[in-house]
C-alpha positions in Angstrom: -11.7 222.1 310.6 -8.2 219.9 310.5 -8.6 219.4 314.5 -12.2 218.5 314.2 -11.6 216.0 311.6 -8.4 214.3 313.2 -10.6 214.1 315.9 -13.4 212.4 314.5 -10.3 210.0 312.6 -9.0 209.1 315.9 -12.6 208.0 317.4 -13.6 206.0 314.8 -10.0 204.1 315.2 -10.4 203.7 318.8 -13.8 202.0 318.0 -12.5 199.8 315.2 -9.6 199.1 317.0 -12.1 198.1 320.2 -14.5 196.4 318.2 -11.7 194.4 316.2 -10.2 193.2 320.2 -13.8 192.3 321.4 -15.4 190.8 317.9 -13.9 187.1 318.3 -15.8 186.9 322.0 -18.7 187.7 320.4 -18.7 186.1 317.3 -16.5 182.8 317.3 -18.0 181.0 313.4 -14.5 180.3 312.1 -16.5 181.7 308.2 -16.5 184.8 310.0 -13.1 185.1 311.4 -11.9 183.9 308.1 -13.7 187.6 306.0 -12.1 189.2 308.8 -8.6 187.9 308.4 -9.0 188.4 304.7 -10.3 192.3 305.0 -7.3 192.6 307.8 -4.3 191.1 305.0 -6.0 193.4 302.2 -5.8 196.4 304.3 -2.5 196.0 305.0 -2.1 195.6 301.1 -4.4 199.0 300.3 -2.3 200.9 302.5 1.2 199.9 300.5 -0.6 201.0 297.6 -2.1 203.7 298.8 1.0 205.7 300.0 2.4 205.4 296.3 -1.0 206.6 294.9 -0.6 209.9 297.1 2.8 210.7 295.2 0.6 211.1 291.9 1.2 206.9 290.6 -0.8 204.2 289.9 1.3 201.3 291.3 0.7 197.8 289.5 3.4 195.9 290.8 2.4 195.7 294.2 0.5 192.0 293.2 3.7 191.2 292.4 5.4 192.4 295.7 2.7 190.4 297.4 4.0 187.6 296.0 7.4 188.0 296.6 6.5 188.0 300.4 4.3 185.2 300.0 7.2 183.3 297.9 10.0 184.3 300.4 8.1 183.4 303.6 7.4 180.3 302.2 11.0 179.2 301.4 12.8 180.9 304.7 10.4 178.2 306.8 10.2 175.3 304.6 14.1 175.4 302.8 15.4 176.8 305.4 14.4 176.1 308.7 13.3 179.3 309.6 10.9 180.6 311.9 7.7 182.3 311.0 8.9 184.9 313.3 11.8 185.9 311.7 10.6 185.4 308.4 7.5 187.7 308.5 9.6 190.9 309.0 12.3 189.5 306.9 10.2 188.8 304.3 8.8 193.0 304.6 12.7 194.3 304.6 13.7 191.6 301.7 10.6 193.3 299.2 11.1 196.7 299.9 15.1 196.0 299.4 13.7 194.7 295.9 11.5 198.0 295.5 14.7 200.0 295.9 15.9 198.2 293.3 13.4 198.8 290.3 11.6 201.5 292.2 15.0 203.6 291.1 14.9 203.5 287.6 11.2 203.4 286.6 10.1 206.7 289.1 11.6 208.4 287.0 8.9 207.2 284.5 5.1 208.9 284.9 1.8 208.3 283.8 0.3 205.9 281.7 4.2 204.3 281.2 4.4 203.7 285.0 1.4 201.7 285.0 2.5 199.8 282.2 6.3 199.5 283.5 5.0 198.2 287.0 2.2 195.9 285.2 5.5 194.2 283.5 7.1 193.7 286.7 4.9 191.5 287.9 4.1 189.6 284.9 8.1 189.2 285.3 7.7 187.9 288.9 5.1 185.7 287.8 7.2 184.1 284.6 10.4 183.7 287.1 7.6 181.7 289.7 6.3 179.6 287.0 10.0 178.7 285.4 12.5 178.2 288.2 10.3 175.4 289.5 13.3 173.8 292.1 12.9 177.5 294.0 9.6 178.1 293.5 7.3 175.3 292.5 6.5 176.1 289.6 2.7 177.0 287.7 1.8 175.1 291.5 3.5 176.9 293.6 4.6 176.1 297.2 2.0 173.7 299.0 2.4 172.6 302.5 3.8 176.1 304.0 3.9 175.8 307.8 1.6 177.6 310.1 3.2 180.5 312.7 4.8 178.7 315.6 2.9 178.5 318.8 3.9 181.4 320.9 4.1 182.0 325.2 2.7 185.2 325.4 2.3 186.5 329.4 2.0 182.7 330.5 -0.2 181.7 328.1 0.4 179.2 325.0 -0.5 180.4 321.9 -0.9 177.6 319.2 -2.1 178.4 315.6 -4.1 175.9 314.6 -7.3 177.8 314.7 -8.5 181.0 312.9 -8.9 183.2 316.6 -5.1 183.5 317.1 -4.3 184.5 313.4 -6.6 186.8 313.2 -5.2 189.1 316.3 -2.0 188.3 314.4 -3.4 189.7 311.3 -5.0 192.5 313.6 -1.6 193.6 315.1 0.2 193.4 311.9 -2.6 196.1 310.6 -2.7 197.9 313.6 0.9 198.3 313.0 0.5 199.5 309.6 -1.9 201.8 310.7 0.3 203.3 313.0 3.2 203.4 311.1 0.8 205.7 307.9 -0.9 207.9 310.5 2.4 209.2 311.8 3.5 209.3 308.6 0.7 211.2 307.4 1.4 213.5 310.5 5.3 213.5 309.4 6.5 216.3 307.4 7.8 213.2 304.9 3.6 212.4 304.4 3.3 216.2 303.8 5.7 216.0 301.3 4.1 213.1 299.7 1.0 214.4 299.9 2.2 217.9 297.9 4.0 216.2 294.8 1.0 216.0 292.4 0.8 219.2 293.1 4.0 221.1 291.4 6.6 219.0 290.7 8.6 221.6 289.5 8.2 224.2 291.9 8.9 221.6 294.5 12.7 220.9 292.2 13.2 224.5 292.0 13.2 224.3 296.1 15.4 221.6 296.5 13.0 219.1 297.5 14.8 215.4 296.0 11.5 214.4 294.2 12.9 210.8 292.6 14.0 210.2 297.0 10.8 211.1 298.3 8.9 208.7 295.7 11.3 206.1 296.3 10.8 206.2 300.1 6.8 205.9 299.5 7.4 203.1 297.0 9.8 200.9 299.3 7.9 201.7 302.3 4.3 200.3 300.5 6.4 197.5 299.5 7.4 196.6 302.3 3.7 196.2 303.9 3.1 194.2 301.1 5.8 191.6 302.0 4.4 191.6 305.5 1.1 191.1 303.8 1.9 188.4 301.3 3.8 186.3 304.6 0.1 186.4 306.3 -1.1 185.5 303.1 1.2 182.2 303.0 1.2 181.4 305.9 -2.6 181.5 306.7 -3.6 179.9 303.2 -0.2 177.5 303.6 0.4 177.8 299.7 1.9 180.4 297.4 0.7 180.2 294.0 2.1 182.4 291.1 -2.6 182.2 290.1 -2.8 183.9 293.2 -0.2 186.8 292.8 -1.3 188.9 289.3 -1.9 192.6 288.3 -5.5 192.3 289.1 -4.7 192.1 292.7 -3.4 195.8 292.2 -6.4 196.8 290.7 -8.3 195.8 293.6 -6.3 197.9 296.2 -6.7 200.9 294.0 -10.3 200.4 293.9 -10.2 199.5 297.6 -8.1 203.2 298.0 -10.3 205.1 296.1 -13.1 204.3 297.0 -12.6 204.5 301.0 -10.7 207.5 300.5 -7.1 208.6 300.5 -7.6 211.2 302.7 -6.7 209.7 305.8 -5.9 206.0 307.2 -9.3 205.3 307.3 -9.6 205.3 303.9 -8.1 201.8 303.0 -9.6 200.2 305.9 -13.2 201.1 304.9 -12.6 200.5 301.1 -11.8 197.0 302.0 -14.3 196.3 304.7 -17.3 197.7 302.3 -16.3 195.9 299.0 -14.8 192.9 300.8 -18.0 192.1 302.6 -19.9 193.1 299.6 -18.0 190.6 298.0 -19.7 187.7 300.0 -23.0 188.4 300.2 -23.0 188.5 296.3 -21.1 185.2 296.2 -23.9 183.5 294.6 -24.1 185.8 291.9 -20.2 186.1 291.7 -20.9 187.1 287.5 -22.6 190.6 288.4 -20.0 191.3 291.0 -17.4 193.3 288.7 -20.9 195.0 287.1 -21.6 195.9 291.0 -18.5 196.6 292.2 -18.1 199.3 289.0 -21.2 201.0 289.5 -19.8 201.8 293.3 -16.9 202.7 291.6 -18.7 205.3 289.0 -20.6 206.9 292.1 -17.7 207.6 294.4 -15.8 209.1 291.3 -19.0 211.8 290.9 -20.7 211.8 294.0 -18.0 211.1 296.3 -14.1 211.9 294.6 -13.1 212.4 298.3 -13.8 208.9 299.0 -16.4 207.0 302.0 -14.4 208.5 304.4 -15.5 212.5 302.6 -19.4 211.1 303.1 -19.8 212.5 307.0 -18.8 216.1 305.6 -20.5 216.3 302.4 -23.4 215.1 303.9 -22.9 217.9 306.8 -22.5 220.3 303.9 -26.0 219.0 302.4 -27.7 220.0 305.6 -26.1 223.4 305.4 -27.1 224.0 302.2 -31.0 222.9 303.1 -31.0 225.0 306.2 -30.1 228.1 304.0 
């Protein structure tokens, strides 16, 4: 059964994969491109939060680390000089140096307290955005952040000034992420991860450093979302401490659980489903959170696996009829 559904994982990533390379040929309305870029930097942003919510917590901050990649992209390229090359991975290694930093203490915390620890950080990050106005620009925020450089890629000059090139860049960055939580998941860390709800204390009484092994899932989803929050910046070209809140964690929970934390496809069809959802309700944005909780309600009772769980409960259905 595992070989049969890795199988079936790796198809369907071969064709999203295919169909994300080929979809700007076909379909070039820069609206379009623009719902794809979006589900593409939220992805990114579901998986962070999803490798923390396999350890057994429900991560708040990672708005706030969001925003911290958003907020340090932005003053590498504009202060600084930087490039947007350099900054983008920077910007991942300087959050998840961040999550070490608090992740440490507060693991140690569970339940209902983590939520409400992490929720403060990023009410912190926001206050410290809003106050220090010389860094950060205050309740405004950072307008007028610079687009990626134009690139030569294999003779060909790459400029940014229209949605088709950032959205293979925001394709690579998630097809990155996507392979850096499928080995993972593969690893005998994601294994690990994966068996902490589980028993923590038999897994003490083996040896098994529990506090380390959070720690790595919580710097490591940090650190996807400082890649995410550079995108973010740098496609929007502002950083705005409205933009970076605890409901933005909320979201990639929901966005987790209801695509499934099962495998990597979980995240990427959470956010696909809800996020295009999301627009063709757009007129009636005031029933949205009714609409989006209803989905929410069913996956819990019909579906606790996730979308990603529907192909074998449904092929369980037919087994059940067929008896």
């Amino acid at each position: 059964m595992k070989n049969k559904n890795t199988t079936w994982t790796t198809r369907i990533l071969i064709f999203l994969i295919a169909s994300g390379i080929l979809l700007p040929m076909v379909h070039k309305d820069p609206y379009f491109l623009h719902i794809c870029i979006i589900i593409f930097i939220w992805s990114i942003l579901t998986f962070g939060i999803r490798i923390v919510l396999i350890t057994g917590h429900l991560n708040a901050a990672q708005g706030g680390f969001l925003g911290m990649g958003a907020y340090f992209s932005a003053i590498l390229t504009m202060k600084l000089g930087w490039s947007f090359w350099i900054s983008l991975p920077a910007s991942g290694l300087a959050v998840a140096i961040l999550a070490m930093i608090v992740g440490y203490p507060i693991l140690r915390v569970k339940g209902a307290y983590f939520v409400m620890i992490t929720f403060g950080i990023t009410e912190v990050f926001r206050q410290i955005w809003m106050m220090w106005k010389d860094m950060f620009g205050g309740p405004q925020g950072l307008f007028g952040v610079p687009k990626p450089s134009p690139i030569d890629i294999a003779g060909l000059h790459i400029s940014f000034s229209s949605k088709m090139p950032f959205y293979y860049l925001a394709l690579v960055v998630l097809l990155f992420t996507v392979l850096v939580m499928r080995r993972l998941d593969n690893s005998r860390l994601g294994i690990t991860l994966r068996s902490l709800p589980q028993s923590e204390m038999l897994s003490e009484s083996i040896g098994i450093p529990i506090l380390l092994y959070k720690l790595i899932a919580f710097v490591i989803g940090a650190f996807f979302a400082g890649l995410a929050g550079s995108l973010w910046a740098h496609y929007f070209t502002y950083a705005s401490p409205d933009d970076f809140n605890w409901t933005n964690s909320l979201f990639m929970l929901m966005y987790a659980v209801i695509g499934g934390t099962q495998t990597v496809l979980g995240p990427i069809l959470g956010c696909m489903l809800l996020l295009s959802l999301d627009e063709v309700l757009i007129e009636f944005q005031e029933y949205t959170p009714i609409v989006l909780g209803l989905i929410l309600i069913f996956i819990l009772f019909y579906l606790p696996g996730g979308l990603i769980s529907l192909p074998q409960k449904m092929g369980s259905l037919l087994k059940w009829r067929k008896k």
